[in-house]
C-alpha positions as CSV (number, residue, x, y, z in Angstrom):
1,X,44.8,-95.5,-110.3
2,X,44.7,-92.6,-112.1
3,X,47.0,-91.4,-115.3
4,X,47.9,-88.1,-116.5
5,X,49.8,-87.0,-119.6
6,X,53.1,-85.4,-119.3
7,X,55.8,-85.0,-121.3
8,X,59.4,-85.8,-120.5
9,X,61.8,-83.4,-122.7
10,X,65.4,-83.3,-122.8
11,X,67.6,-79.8,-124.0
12,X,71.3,-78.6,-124.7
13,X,73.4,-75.8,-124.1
14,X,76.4,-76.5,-125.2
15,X,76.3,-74.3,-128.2
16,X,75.9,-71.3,-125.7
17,X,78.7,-69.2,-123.8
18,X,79.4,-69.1,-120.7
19,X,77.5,-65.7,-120.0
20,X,74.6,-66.8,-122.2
21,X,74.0,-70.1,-120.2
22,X,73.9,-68.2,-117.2
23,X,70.6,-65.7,-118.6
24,X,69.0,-69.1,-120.0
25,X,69.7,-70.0,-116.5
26,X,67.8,-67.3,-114.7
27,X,65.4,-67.5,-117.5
28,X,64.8,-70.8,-116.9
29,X,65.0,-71.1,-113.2
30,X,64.0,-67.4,-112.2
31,X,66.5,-65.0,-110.5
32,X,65.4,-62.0,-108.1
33,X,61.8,-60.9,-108.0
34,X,61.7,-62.7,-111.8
35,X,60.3,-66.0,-111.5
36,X,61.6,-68.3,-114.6
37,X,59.2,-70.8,-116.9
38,X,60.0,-73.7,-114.2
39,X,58.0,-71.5,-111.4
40,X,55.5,-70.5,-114.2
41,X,54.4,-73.9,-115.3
42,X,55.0,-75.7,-112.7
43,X,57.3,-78.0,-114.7
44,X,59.3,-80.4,-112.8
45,X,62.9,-80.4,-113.7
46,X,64.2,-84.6,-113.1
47,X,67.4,-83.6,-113.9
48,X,70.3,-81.1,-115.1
49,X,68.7,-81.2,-118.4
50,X,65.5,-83.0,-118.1
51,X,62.0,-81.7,-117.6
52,X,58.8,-82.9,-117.1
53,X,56.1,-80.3,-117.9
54,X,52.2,-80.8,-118.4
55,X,50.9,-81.2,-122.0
56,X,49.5,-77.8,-121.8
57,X,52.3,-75.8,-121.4
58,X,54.5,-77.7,-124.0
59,X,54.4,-75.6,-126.7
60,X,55.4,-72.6,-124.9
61,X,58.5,-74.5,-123.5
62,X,59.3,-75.5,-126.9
63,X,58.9,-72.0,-128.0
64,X,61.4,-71.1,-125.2
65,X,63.9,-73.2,-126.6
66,X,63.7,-72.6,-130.1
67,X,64.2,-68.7,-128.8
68,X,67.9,-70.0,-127.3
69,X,68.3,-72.6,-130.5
70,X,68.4,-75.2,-127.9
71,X,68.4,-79.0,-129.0
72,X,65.5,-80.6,-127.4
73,X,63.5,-83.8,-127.8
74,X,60.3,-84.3,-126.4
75,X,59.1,-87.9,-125.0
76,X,55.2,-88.0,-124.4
77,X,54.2,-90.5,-121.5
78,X,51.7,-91.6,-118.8
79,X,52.3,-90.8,-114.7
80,X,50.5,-91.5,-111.9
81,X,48.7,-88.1,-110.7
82,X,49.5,-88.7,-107.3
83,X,53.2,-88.5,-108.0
84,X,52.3,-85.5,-109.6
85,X,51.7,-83.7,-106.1
């Protein structure tokens, strides 16, 4: 069995309006012809709010939400890279 490094992060949005969550939205998900960081990087989003992304793309998804002053933590852990598929 075989481990890779990931990390798990968590964001927030609730400071934003409604017509800003919907371009950190597309930004994040993609939207026409744009493909958004999730596509990217290949980051898994777990849940509303939850991603998991690869170690070596962190600090560019951190970067993308310090740009929308988005709350965020980051969890660093351990998966199996065949769940990772």
């Amino acid at each position: 069995m075989s481990l890779a490094p990931m990390t798990i992060l968590t964001y927030n949005t609730r400071h934003l309006k409604y017509s800003d969550k919907v371009r950190f939205f597309y930004a994040l998900k993609g939207r026409g012809k744009h493909q958004g960081i999730i596509k990217e990087f290949k980051i898994f989003q777990l849940g509303k709010t939850v991603l998991l992304v690869k170690p070596e793309h962190e600090e560019k998804v951190r970067k993308f939400l310090q740009e929308w002053k988005c709350p965020s933590k980051f969890f660093h852990a351990l998966m199996k890279e065949e769940e990772l598929q």
